[in-house]
N, CA, C and O atoms as a Maestro MAE file, in Angstrom:
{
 s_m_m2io_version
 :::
 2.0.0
}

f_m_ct {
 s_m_title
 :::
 protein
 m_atom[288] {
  # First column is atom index #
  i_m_mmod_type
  r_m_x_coord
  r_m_y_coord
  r_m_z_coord
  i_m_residue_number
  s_m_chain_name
  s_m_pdb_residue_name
  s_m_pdb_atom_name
  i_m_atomic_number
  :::
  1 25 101.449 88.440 74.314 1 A "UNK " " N  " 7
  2 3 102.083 87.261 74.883 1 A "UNK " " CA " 6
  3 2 102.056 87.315 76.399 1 A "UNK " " C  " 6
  4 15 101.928 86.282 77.058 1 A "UNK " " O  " 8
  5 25 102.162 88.385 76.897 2 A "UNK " " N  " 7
  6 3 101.997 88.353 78.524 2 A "UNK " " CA " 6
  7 2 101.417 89.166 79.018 2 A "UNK " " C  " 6
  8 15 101.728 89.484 80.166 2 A "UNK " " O  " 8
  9 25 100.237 89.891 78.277 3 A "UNK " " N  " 7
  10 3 99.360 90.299 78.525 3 A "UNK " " CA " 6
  11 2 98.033 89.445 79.588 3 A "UNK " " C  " 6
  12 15 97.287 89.899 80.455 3 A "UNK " " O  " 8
  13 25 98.181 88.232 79.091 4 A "UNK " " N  " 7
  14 3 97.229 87.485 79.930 4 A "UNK " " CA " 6
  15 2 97.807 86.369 80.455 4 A "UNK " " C  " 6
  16 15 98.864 86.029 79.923 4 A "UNK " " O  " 8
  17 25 97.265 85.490 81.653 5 A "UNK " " N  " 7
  18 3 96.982 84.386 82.404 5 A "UNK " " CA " 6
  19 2 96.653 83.553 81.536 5 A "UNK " " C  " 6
  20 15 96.632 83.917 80.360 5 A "UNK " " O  " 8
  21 25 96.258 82.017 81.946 6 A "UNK " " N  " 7
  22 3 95.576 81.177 81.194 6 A "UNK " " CA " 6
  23 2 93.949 81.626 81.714 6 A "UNK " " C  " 6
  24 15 92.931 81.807 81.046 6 A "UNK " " O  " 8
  25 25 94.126 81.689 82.763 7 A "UNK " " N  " 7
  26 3 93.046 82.346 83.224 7 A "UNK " " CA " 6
  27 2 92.389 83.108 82.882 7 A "UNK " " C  " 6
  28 15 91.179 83.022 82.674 7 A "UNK " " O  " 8
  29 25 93.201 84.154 82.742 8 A "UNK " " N  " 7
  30 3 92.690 85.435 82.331 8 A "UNK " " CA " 6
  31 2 92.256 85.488 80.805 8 A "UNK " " C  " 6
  32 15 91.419 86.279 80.369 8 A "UNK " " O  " 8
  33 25 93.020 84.422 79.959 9 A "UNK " " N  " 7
  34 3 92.534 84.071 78.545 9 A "UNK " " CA " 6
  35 2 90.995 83.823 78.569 9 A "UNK " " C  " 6
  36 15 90.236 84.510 77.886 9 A "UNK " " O  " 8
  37 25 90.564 82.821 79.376 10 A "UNK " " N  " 7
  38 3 89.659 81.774 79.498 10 A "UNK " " CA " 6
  39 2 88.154 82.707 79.974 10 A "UNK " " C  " 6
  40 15 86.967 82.569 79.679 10 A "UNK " " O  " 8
  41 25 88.847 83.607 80.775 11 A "UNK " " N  " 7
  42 3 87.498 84.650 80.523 11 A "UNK " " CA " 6
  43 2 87.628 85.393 79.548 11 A "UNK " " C  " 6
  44 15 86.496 85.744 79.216 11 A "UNK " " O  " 8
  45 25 88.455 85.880 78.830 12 A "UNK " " N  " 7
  46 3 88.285 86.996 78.264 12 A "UNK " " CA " 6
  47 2 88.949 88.291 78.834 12 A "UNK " " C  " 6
  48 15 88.361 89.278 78.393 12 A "UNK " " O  " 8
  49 25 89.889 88.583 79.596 13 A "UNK " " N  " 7
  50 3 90.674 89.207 80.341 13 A "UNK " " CA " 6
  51 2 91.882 89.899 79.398 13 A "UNK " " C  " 6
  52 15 92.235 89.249 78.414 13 A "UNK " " O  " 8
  53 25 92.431 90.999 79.622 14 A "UNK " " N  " 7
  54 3 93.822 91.652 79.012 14 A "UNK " " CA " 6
  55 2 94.260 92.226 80.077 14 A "UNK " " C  " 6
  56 15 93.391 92.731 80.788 14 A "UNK " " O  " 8
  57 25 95.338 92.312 80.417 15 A "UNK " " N  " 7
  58 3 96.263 93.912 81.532 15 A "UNK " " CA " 6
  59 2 97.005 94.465 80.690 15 A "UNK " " C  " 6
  60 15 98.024 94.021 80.160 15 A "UNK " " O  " 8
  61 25 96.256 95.912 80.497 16 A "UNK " " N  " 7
  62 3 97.022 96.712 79.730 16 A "UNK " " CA " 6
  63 2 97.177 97.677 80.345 16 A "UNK " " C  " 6
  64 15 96.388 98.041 81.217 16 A "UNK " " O  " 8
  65 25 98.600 98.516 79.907 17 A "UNK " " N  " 7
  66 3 99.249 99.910 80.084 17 A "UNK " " CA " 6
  67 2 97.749 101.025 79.864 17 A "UNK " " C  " 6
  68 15 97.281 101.837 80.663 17 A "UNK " " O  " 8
  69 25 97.451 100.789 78.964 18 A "UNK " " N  " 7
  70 3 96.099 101.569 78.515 18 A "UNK " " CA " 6
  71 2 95.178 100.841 77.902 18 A "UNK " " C  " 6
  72 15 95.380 99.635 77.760 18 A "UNK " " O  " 8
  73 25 93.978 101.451 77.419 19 A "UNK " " N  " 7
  74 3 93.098 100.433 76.699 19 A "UNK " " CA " 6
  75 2 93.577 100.053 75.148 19 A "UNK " " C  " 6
  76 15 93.193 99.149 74.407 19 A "UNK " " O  " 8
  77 25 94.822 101.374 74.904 20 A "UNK " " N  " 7
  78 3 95.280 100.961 73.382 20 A "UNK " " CA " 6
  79 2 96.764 100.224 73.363 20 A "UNK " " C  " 6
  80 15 97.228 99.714 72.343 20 A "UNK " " O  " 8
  81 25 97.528 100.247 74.816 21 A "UNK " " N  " 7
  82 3 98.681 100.124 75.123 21 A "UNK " " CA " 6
  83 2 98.678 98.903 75.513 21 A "UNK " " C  " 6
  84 15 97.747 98.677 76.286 21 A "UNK " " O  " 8
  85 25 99.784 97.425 75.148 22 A "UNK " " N  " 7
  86 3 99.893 96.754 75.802 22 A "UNK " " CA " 6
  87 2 101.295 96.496 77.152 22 A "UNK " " C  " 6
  88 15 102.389 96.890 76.749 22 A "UNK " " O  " 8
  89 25 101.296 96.198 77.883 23 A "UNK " " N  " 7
  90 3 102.151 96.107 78.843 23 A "UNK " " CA " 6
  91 2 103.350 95.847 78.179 23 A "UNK " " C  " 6
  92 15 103.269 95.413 77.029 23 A "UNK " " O  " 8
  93 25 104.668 96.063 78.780 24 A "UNK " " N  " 7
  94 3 105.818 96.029 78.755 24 A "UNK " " CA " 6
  95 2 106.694 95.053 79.362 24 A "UNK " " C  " 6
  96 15 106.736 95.059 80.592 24 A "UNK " " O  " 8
  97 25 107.445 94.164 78.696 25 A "UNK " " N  " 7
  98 3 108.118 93.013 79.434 25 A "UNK " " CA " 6
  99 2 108.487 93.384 81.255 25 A "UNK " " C  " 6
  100 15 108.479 92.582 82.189 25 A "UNK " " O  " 8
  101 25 108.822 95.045 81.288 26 A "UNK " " N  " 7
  102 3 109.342 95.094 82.735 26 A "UNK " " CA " 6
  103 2 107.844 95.164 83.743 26 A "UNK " " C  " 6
  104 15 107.865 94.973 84.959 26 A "UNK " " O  " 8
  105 25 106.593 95.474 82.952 27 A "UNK " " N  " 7
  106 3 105.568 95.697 83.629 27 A "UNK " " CA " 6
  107 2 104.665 94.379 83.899 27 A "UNK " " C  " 6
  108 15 103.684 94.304 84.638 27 A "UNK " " O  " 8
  109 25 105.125 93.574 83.276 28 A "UNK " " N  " 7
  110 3 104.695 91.530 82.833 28 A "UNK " " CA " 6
  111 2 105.538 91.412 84.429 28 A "UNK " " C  " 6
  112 15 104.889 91.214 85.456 28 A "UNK " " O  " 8
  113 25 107.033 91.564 84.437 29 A "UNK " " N  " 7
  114 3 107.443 91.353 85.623 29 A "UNK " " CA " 6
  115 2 106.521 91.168 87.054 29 A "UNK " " C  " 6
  116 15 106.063 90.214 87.682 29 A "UNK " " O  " 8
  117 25 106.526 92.738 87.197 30 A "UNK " " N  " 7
  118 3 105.941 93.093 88.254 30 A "UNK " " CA " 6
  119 2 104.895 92.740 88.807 30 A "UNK " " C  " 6
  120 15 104.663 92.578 90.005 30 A "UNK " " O  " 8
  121 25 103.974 92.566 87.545 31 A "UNK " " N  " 7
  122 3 102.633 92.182 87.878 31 A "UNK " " CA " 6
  123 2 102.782 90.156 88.240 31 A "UNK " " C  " 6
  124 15 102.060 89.404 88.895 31 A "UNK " " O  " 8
  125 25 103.960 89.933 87.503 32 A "UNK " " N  " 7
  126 3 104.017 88.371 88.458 32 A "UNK " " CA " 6
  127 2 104.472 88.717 89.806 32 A "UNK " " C  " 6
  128 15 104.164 88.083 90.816 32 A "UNK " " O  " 8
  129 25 105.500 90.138 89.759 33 A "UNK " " N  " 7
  130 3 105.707 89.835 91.244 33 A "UNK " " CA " 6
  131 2 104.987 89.947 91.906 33 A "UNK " " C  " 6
  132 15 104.968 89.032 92.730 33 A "UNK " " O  " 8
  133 25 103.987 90.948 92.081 34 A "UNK " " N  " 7
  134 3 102.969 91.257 92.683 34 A "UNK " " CA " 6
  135 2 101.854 90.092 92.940 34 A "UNK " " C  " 6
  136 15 101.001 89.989 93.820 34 A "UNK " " O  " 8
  137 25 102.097 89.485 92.137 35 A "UNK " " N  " 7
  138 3 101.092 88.296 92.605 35 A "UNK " " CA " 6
  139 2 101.769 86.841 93.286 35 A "UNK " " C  " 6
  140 15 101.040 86.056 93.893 35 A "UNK " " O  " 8
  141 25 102.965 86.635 93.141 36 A "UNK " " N  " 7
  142 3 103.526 86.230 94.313 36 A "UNK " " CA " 6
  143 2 103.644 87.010 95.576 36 A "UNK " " C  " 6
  144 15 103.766 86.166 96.464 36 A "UNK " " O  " 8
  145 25 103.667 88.144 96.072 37 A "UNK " " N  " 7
  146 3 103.424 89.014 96.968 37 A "UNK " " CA " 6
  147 2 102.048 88.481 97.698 37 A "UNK " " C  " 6
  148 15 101.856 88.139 98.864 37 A "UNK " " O  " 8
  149 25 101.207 88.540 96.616 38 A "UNK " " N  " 7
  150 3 99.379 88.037 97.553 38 A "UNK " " CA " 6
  151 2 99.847 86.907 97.665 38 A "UNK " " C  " 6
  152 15 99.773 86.661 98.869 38 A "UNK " " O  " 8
  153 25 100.263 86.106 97.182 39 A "UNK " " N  " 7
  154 3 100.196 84.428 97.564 39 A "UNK " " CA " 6
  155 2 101.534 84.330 98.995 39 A "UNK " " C  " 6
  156 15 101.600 83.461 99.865 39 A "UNK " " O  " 8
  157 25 102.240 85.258 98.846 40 A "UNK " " N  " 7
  158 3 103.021 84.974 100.286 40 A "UNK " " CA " 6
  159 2 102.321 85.882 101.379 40 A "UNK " " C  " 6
  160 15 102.716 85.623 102.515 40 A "UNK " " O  " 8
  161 25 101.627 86.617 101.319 41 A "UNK " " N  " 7
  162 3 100.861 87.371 102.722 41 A "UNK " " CA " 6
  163 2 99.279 87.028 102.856 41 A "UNK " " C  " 6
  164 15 98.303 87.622 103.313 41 A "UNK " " O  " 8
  165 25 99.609 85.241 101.966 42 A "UNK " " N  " 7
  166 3 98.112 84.767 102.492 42 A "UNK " " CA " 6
  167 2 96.821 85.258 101.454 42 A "UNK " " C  " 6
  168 15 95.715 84.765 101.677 42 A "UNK " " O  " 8
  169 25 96.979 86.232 100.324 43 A "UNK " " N  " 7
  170 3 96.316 86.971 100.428 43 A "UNK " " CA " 6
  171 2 95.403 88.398 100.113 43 A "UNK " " C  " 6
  172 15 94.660 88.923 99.283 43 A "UNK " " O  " 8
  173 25 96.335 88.677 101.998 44 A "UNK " " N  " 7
  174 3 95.715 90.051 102.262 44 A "UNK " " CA " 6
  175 2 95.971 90.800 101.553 44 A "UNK " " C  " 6
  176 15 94.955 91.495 101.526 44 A "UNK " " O  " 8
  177 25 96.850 91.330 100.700 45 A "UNK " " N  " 7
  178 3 96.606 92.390 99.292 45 A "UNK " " CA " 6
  179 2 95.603 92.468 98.669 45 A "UNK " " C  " 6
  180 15 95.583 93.514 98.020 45 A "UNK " " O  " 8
  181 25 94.575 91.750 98.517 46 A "UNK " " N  " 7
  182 3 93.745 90.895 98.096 46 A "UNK " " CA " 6
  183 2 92.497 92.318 98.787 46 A "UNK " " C  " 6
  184 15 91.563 92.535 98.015 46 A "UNK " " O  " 8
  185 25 92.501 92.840 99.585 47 A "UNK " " N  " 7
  186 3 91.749 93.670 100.150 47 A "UNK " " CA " 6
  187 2 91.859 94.803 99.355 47 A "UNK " " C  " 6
  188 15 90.729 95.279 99.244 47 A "UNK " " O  " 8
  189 25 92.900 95.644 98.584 48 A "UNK " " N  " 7
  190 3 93.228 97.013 97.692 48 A "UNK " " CA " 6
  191 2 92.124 96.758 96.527 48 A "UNK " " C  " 6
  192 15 91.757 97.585 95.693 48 A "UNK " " O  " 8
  193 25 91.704 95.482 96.663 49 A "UNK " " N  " 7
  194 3 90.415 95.560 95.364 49 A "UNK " " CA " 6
  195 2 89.450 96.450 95.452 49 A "UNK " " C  " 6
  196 15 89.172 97.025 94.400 49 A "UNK " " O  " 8
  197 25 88.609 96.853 96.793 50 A "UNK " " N  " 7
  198 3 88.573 97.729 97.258 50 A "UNK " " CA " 6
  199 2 87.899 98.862 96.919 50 A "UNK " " C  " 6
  200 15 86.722 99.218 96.864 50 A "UNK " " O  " 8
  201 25 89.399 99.514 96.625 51 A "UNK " " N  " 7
  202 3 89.902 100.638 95.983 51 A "UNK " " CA " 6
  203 2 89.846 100.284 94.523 51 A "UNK " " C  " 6
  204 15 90.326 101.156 93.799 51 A "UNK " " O  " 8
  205 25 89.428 99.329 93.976 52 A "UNK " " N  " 7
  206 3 89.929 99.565 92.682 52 A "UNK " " CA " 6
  207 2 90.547 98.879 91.795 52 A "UNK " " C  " 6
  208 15 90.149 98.696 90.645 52 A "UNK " " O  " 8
  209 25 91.759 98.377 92.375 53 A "UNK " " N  " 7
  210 3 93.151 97.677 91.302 53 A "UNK " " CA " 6
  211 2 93.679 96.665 92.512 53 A "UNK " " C  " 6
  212 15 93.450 96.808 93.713 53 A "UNK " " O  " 8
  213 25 94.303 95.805 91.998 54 A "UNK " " N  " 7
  214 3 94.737 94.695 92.771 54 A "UNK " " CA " 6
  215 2 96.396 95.048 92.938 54 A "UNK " " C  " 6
  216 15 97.156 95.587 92.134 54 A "UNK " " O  " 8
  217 25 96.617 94.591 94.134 55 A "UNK " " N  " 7
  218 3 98.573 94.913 94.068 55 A "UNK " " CA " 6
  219 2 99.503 94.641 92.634 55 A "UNK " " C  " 6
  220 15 100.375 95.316 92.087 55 A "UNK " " O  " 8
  221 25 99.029 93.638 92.388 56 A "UNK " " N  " 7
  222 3 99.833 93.295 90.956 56 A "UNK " " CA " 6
  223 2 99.430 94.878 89.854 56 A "UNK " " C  " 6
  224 15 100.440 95.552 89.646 56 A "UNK " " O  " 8
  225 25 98.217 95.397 89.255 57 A "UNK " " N  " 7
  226 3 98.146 96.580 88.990 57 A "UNK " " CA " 6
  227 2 98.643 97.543 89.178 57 A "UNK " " C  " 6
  228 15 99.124 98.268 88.307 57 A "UNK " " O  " 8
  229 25 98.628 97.748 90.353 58 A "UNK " " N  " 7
  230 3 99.524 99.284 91.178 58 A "UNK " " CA " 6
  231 2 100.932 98.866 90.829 58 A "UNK " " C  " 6
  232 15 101.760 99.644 90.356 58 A "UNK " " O  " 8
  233 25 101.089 97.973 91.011 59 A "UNK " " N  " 7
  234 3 102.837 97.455 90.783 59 A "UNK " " CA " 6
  235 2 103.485 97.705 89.565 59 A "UNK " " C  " 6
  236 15 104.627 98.067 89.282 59 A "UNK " " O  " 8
  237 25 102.044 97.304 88.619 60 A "UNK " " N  " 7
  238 3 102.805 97.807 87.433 60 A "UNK " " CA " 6
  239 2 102.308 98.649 86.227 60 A "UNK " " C  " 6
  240 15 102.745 98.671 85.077 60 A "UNK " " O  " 8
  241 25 101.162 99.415 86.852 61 A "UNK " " N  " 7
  242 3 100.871 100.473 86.548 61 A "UNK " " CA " 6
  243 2 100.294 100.275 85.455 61 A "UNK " " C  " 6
  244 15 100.588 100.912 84.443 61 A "UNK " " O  " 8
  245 25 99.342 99.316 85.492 62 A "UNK " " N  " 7
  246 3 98.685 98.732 84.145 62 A "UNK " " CA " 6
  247 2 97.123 98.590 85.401 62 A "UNK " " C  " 6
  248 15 96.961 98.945 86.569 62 A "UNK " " O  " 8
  249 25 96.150 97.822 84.272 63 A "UNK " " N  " 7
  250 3 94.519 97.978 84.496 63 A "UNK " " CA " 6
  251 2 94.256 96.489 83.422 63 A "UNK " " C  " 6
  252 15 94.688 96.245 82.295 63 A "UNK " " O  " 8
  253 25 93.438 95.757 84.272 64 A "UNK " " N  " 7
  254 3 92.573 94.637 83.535 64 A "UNK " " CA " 6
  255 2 91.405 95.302 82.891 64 A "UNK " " C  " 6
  256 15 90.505 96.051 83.271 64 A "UNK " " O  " 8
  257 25 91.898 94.534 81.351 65 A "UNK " " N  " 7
  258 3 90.635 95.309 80.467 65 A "UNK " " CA " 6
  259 2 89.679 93.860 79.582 65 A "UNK " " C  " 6
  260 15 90.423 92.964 79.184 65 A "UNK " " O  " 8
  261 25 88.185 93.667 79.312 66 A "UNK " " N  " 7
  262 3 88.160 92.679 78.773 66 A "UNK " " CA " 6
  263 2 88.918 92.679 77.447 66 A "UNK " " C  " 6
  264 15 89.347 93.717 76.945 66 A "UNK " " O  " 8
  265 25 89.087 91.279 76.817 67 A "UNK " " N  " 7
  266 3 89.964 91.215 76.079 67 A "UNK " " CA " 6
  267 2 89.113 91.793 74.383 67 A "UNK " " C  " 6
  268 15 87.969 91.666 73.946 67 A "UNK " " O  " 8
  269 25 90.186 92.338 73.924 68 A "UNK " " N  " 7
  270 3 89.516 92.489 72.216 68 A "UNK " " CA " 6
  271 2 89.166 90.811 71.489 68 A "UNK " " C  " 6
  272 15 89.969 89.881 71.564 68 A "UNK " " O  " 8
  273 25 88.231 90.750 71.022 69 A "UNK " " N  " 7
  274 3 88.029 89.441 70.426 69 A "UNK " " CA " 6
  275 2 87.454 90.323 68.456 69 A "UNK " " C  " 6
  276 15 86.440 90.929 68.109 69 A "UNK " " O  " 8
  277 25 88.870 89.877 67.620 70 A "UNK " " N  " 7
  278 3 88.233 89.969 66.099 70 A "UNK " " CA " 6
  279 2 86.868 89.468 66.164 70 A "UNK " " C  " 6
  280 15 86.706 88.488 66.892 70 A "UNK " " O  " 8
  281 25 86.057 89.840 65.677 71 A "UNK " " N  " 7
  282 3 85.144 89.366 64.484 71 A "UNK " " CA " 6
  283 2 85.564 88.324 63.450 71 A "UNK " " C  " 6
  284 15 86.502 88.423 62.659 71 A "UNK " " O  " 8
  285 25 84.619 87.199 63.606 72 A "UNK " " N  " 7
  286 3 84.924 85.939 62.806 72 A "UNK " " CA " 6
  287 2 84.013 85.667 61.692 72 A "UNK " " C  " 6
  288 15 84.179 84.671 60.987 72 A "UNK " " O  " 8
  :::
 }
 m_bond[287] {
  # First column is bond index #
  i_m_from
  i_m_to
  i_m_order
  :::
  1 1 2 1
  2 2 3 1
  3 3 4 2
  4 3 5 1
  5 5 6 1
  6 6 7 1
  7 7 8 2
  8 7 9 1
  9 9 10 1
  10 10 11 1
  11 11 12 2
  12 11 13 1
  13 13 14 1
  14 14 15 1
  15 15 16 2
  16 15 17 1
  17 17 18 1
  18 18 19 1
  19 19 20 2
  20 19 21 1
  21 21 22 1
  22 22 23 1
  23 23 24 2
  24 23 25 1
  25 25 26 1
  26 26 27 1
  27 27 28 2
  28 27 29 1
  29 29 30 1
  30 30 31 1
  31 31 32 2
  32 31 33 1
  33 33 34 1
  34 34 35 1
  35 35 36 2
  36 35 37 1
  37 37 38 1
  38 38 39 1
  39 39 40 2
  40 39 41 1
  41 41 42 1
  42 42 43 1
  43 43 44 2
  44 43 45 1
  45 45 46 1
  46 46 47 1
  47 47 48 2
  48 47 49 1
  49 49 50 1
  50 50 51 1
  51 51 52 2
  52 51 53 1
  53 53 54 1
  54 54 55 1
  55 55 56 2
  56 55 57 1
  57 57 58 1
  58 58 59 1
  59 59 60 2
  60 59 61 1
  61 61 62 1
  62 62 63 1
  63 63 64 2
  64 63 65 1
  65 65 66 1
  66 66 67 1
  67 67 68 2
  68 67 69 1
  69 69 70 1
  70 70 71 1
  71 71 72 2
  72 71 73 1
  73 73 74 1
  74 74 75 1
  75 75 76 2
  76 75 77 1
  77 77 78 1
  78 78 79 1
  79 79 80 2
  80 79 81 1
  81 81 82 1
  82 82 83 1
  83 83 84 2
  84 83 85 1
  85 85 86 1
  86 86 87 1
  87 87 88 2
  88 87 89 1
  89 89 90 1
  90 90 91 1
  91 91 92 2
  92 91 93 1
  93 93 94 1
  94 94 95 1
  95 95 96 2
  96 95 97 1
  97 97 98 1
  98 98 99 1
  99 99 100 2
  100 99 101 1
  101 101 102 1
  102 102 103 1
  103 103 104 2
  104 103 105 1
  105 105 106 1
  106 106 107 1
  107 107 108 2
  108 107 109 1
  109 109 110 1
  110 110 111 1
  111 111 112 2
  112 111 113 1
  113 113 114 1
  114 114 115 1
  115 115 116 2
  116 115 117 1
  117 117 118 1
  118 118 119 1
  119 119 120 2
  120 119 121 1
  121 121 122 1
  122 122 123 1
  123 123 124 2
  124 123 125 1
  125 125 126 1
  126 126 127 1
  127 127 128 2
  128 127 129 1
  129 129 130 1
  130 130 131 1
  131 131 132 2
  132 131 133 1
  133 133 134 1
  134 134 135 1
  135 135 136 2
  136 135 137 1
  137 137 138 1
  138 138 139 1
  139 139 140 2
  140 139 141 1
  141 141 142 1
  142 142 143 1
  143 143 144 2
  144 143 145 1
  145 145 146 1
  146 146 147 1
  147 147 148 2
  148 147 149 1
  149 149 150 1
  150 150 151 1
  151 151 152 2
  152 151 153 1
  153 153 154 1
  154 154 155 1
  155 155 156 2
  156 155 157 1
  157 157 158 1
  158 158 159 1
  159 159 160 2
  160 159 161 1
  161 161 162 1
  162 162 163 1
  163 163 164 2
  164 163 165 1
  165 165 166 1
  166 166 167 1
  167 167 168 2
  168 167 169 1
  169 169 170 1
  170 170 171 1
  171 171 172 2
  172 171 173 1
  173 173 174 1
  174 174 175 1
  175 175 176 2
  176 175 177 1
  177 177 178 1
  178 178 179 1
  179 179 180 2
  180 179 181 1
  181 181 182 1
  182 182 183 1
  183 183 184 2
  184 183 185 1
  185 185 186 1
  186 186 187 1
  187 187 188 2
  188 187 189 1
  189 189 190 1
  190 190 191 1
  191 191 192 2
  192 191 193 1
  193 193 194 1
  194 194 195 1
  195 195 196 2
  196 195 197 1
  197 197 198 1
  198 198 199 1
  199 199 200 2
  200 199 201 1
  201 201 202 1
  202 202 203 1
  203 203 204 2
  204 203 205 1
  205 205 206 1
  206 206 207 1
  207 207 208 2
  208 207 209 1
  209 209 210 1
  210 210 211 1
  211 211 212 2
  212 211 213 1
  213 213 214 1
  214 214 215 1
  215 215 216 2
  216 215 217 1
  217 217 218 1
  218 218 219 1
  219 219 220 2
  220 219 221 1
  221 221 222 1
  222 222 223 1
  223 223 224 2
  224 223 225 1
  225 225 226 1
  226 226 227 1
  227 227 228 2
  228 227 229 1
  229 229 230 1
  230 230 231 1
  231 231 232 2
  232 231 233 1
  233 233 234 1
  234 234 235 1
  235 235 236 2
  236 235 237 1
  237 237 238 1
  238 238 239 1
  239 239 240 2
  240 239 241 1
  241 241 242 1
  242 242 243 1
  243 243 244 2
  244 243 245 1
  245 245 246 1
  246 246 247 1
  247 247 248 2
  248 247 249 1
  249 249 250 1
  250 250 251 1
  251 251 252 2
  252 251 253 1
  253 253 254 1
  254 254 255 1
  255 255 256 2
  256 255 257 1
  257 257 258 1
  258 258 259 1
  259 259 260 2
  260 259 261 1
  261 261 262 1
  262 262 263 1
  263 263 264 2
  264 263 265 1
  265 265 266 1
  266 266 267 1
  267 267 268 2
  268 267 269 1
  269 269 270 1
  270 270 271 1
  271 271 272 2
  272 271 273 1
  273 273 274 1
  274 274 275 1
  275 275 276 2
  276 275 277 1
  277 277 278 1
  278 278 279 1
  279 279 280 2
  280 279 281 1
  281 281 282 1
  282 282 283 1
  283 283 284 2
  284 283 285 1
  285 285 286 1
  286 286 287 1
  287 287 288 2
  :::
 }
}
């Protein structure tokens, strides 16, 4: 349920704790806060990509993974 964006649906996107773990309501938090954070400094957080993980990630200690899609 708050594993993804609409966005992040629409590609195919997950943020998970691990690749078997899904995030945690307090870690869903963070990672919105964190992304109000880039949208109030313009941004520039936006540069830690980088490195790797985006502020919202580090924040909440989770990793964008593509999403599992069943077999139909």
């Amino acid at each position: 349920f708050w594993g993804q964006t609409a966005g992040m649906a629409w590609f195919g996107l997950e943020a998970r704790e691990s690749p078997v773990f899904p995030i945690s309501f307090s870690q869903a938090l963070r990672r919105w806060l964190g992304g109000w954070i880039t949208v109030a400094l313009l941004g520039l957080p936006l540069v830690l990509l980088v490195w790797g993980s985006s502020l919202s990630d580090r924040m909440s200690h989770s990793r964008t993974y593509r999403a599992f899609l069943p077999a139909s």
